[in-house]
C-alpha positions as CSV (number, residue, x, y, z in Angstrom):
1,X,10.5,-113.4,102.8
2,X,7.4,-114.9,101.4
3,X,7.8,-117.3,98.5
4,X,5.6,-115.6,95.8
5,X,7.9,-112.6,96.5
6,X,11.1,-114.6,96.0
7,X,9.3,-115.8,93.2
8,X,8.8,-112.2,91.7
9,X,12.2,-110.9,92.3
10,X,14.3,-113.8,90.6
11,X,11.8,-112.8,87.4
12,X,12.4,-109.0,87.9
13,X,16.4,-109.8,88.1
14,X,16.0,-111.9,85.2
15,X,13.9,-110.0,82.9
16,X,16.8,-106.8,83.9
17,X,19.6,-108.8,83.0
18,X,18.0,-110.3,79.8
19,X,16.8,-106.5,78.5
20,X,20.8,-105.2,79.2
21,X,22.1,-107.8,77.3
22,X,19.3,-108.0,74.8
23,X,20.5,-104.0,74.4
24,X,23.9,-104.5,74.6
25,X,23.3,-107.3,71.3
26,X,21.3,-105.2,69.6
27,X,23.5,-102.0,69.6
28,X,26.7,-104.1,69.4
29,X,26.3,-104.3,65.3
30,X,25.1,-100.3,64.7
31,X,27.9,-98.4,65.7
32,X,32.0,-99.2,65.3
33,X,34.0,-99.2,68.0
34,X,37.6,-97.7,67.8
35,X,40.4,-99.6,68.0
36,X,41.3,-98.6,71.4
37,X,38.5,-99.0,72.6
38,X,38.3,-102.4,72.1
39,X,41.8,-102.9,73.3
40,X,40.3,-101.8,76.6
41,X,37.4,-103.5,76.7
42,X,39.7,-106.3,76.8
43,X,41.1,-105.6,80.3
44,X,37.7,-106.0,82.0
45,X,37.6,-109.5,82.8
46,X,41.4,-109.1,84.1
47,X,40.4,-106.3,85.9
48,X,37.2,-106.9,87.7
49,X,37.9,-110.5,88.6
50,X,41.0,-109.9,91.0
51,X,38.9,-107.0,92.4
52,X,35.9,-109.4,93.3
53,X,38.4,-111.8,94.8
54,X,40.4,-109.9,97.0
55,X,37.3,-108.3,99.0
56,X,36.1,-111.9,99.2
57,X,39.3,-113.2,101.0
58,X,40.4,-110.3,102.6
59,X,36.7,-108.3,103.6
60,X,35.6,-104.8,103.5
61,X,37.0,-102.3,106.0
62,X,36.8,-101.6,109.2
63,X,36.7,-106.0,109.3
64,X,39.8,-106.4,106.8
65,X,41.9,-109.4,107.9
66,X,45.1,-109.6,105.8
67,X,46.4,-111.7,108.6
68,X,48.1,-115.5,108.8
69,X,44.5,-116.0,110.9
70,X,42.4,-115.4,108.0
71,X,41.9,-119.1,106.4
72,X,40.7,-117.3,103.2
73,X,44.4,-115.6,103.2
74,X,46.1,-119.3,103.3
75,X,43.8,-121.0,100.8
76,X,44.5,-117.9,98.3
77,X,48.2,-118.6,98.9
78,X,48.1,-122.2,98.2
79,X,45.8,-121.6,95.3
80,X,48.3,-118.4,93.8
81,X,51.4,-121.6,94.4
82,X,49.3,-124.4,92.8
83,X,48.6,-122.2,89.9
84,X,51.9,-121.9,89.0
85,X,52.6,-125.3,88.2
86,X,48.9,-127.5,87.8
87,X,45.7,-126.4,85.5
88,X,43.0,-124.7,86.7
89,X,41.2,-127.6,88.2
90,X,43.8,-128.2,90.5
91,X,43.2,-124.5,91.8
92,X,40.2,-125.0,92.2
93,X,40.4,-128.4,94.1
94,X,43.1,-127.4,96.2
95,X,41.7,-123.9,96.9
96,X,38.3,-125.5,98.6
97,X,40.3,-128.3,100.2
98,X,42.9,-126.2,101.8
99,X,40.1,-123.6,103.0
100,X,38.0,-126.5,104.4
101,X,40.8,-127.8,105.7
102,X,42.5,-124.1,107.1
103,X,39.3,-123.4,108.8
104,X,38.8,-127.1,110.7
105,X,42.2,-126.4,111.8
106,X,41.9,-122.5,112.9
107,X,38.3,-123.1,114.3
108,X,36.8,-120.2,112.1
């Protein structure tokens, strides 16, 4: 890939996203949205987030590896037992320590 056409698609994926958010602004204040629909709007994030994870640390079939062998699988289960006591940094930290640290030791 050339640079001039990196160059051209990073504007083209820039000037899309601005335009649907630039829309999404500018139609936000002309119409009302119901009640329930703004209930359910707020279950996106919560939603889409898990989804994005778990084909991250787990992969896309017909490579899925929900196995002990999978370092991603062992740094999500230190991060899912570190967030139940410590703050989100601490998930963080611990979750790129014990991958780096899961996949030194399993040679992935």
């Amino acid at each position: 890939m050339s640079n001039s056409y990196f160059i051209l698609l990073c504007v083209a994926m820039i000037m899309a996203t601005y335009i649907v958010r630039l829309s999404v602004i500018g139609l936000a204040g002309r119409f009302e949205m119901s009640e329930r629909f703004k209930k359910t709007l707020r279950f996106v994030p919560v939603t889409v987030l898990p989804a994005i994870i778990a084909v991250e640390i787990l992969g896309t079939a017909p490579h899925l590896a929900f196995t002990l062998d999978n370092p991603k699988v062992l740094a999500a289960i230190v991060c899912t037992l570190v967030s139940l006591k410590f703050d989100l940094i601490w998930v963080v930290i611990s979750g790129m320590g014990s991958l780096m640290l899961f996949k030194i030791l399993l040679g992935a």
